[in-house]
Residue, then its C-alpha position, 0 to 999 in steps of 0.5 A: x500500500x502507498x504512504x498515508x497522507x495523514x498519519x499518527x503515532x503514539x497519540x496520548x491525551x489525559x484530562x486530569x486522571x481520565x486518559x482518553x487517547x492512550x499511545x493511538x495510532x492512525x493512518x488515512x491513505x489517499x483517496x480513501x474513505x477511513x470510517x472511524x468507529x468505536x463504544x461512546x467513551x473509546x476516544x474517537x472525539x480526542x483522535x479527531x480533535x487531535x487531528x483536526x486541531x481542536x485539542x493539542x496531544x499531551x505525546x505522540x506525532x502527527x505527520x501530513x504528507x510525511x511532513x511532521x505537523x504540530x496544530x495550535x487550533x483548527x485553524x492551522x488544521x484548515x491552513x495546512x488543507x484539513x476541514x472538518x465538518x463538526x456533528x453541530x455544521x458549525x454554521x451560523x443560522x442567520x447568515x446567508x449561504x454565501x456567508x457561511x461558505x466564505x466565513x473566516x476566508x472572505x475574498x476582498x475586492x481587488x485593488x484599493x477598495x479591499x486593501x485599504x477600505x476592506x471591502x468584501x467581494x460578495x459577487x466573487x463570494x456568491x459565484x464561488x459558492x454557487x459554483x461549489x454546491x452545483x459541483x456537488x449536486x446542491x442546487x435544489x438551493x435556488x438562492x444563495x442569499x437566503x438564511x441558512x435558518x431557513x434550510x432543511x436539515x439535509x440542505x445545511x449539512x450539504x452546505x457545510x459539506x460543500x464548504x469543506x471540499x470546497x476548501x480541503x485541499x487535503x483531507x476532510x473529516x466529517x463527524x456523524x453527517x447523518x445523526x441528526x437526518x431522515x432517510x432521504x436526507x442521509x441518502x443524499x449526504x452519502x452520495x456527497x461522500x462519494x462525490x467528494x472521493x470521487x474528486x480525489x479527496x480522502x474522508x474521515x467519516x467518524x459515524x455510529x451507523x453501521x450500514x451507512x459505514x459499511x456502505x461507503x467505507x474502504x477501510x474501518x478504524x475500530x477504536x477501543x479504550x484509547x487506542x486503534x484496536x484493529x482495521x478492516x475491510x468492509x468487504x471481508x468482515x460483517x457488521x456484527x463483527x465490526x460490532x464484536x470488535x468495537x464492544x471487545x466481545x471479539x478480538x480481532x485476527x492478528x493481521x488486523x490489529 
């Protein structure tokens, strides 16, 4: 197999006497889907924080595209080309679409008027983000001013997902995308993973539903008290052994772990 993109060793991380991430290891190859799963408790939330920036590790390395990288916050994570779609969108509902998708990362107007008078260009920014969510299939969104408020739950997490291959240019980690979705909602949400590997992308898609995983993973990270308990392949394993694994009521073959 090729190098891994995103890559971490030994990761600990303690909040006072609970350890949540012991020694972990984590490996995301290129173009891959990585499905992170694990018992409420295991240390999945801390290995993502770790590695989206959110949380700084106590020891432990994380390399990206073999280059070792230390990230103060998720914005040094987002700088370096890793988003992160949070289980909460992290969007704020009263602004518009175009808003949302350029918050933080506004284009200012060419010439004097963005240099010194710090105007925005929000014909740039409307374009951009139409042209972003047509790139995924999302222009069942007729208008790109309107209020993220007055979105579906479907259509917010497609915003954040498309400000997140938008602009991650590297990795995009996605953090239980369909928890809070119907049926024909998470339908769509799983075809925009597919678009966005499809693209060349890898995804981190942390997620406590099985078929869903099973579905749209090339390999699976089951995490168990701390650390990476084994991989696997969706094709050569079922879901309840995925689950046997998870729980510890299975250990898992030696080439796995």
């Amino acid at each position: 197999m090729n190098t891994p993109l995103l890559k971490a060793r030994g990761l600990v991380k303690r909040y006072g006497r609970v350890t949540a991430l012991d020694r972990a290891d984590f490996d995301l190859y290129p173009g891959e889907v990585l499905a992170v799963i694990g018992d409420n408790g295991a240390g999945k939330s801390s290995l993502i924080k770790a590695l989206s920036g959110a949380v700084q590790v106590d020891d432990g390395t994380i390399e990206l595209d073999g280059k070792p990288v230390s990230f103060a916050s998720p914005m040094d994570a987002r700088e370096a080309g890793i988003e992160t779609v949070y289980q909460t969108l992290a969007l704020s509902p009263a602004l518009s679409i175009a808003d949302n998708m350029f918050m933080g990362r506004e284009i200012r107007k060419p010439g004097f008027a963005g240099k010194w008078l710090k105007q925005l260009d929000q014909a740039e920014m409307r374009r951009v983000a139409r042209e972003k969510l047509s790139d995924l299939g999302l222009m069942t969104i007729q208008n790109i001013d309107q209020p993220v408020e007055t979105l579906s739950g479907g259509q917010r997490q497609g915003v954040a997902v498309a400000r997140a291959a938008a602009f991650g240019s590297k990795v995009v980690i996605m953090d239980e995308p369909t928890a809070a979705l119907g049926v024909k909602e998470s339908r769509k949400v799983l075809d925009l993973i597919q678009d966005v590997k499809s693209r060349g992308l890898p995804i981190v898609l942390i997620s406590h539903n099985m078929p869903h995983v099973f579905e749209v993973a090339d390999r699976i990270h089951v995490h168990r008290l701390g650390r990476r308990h084994c991989v696997i392949r969706p094709d050569d394993y079922t879901m309840s052994d995925a689950v046997a694994f998870m729980t510890g009521a299975k250990e898992p073959p030696a080439e796995a772990a």
